[in-house]
C-alpha positions in Angstrom: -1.6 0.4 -17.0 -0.5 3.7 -15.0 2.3 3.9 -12.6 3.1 4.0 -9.0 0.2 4.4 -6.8 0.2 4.1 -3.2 -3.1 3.6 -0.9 -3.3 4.7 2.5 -6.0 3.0 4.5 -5.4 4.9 7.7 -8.6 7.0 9.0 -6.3 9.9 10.6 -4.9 12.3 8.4 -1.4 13.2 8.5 -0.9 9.4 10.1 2.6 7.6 10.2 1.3 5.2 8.7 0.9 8.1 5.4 4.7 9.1 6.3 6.0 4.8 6.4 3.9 4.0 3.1 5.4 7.2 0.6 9.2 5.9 2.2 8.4 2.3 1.3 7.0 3.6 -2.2 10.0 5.8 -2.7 12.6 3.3 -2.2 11.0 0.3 -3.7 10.6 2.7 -7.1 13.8 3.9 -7.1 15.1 0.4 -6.6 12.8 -1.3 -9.2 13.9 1.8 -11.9 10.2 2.8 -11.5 8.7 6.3 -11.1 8.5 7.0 -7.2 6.1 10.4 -8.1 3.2 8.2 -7.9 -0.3 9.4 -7.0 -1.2 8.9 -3.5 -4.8 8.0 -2.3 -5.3 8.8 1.8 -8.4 7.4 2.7 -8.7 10.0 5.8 -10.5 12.3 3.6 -13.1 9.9 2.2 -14.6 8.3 5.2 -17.8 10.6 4.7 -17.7 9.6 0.6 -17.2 6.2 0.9 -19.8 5.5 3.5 -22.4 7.9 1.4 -25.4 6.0 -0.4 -25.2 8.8 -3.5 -21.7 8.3 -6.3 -19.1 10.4 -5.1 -17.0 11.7 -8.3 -13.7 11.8 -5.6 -14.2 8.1 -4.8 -14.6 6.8 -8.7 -12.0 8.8 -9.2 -9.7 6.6 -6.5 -11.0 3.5 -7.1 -10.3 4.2 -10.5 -6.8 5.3 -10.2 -6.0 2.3 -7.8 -7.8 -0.3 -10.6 -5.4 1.0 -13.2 -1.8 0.9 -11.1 0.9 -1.0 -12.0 2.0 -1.3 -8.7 -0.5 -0.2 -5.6 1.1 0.0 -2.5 -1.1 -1.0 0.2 -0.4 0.8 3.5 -2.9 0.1 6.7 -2.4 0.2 10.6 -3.3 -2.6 12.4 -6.7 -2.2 14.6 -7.8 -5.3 16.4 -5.3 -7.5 14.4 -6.4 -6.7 11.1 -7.1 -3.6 8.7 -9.8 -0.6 9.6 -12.8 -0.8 8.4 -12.1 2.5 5.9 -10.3 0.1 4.1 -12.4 -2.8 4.0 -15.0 -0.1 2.7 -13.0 1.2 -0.2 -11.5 -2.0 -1.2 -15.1 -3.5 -1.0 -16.2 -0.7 -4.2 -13.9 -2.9 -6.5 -15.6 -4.8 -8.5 -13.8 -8.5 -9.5 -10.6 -8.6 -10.5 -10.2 -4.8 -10.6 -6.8 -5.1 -9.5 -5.7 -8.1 -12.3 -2.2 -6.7 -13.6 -1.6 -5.0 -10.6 1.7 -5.8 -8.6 0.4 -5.5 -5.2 2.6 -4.1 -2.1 1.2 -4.8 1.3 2.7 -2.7 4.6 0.8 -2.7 7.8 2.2 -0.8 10.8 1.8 -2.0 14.0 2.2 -1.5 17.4 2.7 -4.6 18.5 5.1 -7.6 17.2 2.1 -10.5 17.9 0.4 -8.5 15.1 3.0 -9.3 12.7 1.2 -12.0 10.9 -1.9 -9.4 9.9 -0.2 -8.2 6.7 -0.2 -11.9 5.3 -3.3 -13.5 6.9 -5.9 -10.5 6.0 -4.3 -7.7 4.0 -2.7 -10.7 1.4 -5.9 -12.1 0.5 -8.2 -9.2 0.2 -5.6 -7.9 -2.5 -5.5 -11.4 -4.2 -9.1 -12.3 -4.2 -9.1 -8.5 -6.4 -7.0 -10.4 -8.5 -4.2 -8.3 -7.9 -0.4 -10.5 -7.5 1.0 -10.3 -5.1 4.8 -11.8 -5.7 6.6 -10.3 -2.1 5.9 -10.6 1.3 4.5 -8.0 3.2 6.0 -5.6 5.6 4.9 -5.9 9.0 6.5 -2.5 10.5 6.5 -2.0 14.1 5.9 1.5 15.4 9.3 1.5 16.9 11.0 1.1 13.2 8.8 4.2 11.4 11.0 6.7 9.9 10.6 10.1 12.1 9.4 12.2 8.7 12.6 14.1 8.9 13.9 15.4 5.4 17.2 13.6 6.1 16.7 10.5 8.0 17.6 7.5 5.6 14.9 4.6 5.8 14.7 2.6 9.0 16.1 -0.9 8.7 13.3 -2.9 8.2 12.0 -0.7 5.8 15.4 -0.8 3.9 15.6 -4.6 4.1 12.0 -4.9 2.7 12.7 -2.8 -0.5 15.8 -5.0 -1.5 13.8 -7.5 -1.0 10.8 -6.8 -2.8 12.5 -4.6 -5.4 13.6 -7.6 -8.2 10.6 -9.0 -7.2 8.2 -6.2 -8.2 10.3 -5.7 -11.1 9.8 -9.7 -12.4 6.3 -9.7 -12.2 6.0 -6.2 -14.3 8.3 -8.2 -17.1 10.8 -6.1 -16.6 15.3 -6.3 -16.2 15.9 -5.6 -12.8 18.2 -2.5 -12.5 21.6 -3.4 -11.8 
């Protein structure tokens, strides 16, 4: 199995969402004792690919690299209470159980609290049905909690919160000690 990897399921490039998933990554690595120099797939650049009737060697490439994480980090906005369809799209390439042995991470960003419940109700089960496990809870992360992208600027709260959470978790399900 390879390493870190972190999925970014937002259409826009340069998104927040991009800036809230590497922070998560970062911090739940470097609290688990994993590698946080993972690879980082950003869906904004594949929308074209992905849609496109003829192989694209970029998309194999992704899917391949997301199929053979040890943990994938999962990071989406929220449009109409659920994921975009850039996601479903590349999630949807998979074939069964692609994601068996993966620890899966879900994040979801949000710009409104009543969407909180999106992370667990449709991002959850996509990543389970890909037979991926999926030990923590997600993070629902409001817009109003996302890190500013300043060099400096430690993790927001809820962020924070969420990666001691989620850390000894992540680190149980690879078989591992958690750090002390």
């Amino acid at each position: 199995m390879g390493g870190f990897v972190t999925l970014v399921g937002n259409p826009r490039a340069g998104s927040r969402t991009r800036s809230a998933a590497i922070e998560a990554a970062r911090h739940v690595a470097g609290l688990s004792g994993l590698d946080a120099s993972g690879e980082i797939i950003d869906l904004a650049a594949f929308g074209p690919h992905l849609l496109s009737p003829v192989p694209s060697a970029v998309v194999e490439a992704a899917l391949d690299l997301a199929a053979g994480a040890s943990v994938l980090l999962v990071a989406s906005p929220t449009y109409k209470a659920s994921y975009p369809g850039l996601l479903k799209a590349f999630l949807d390439r998979l074939p069964p159980n692609a994601l068996a042995g993966t620890v899966a991470l879900p994040l979801m960003v949000m710009g409104d609290p009543r969407h909180a419940l999106a992370v667990e109700v449709h991002l959850r089960p996509v990543l389970v049905e890909l037979g991926a496990a999926v030990p923590t809870p997600g993070l629902a992360l409001q817009e109003s909690e996302l890190p500013s992208g300043l060099p400096d600027e430690p993790p927001t709260g809820a962020l924070t919160r969420w990666a001691a959470l989620v850390a000894p978790q992540v680190t149980t399900a690879l078989g591992r000690a958690v750090p002390a």
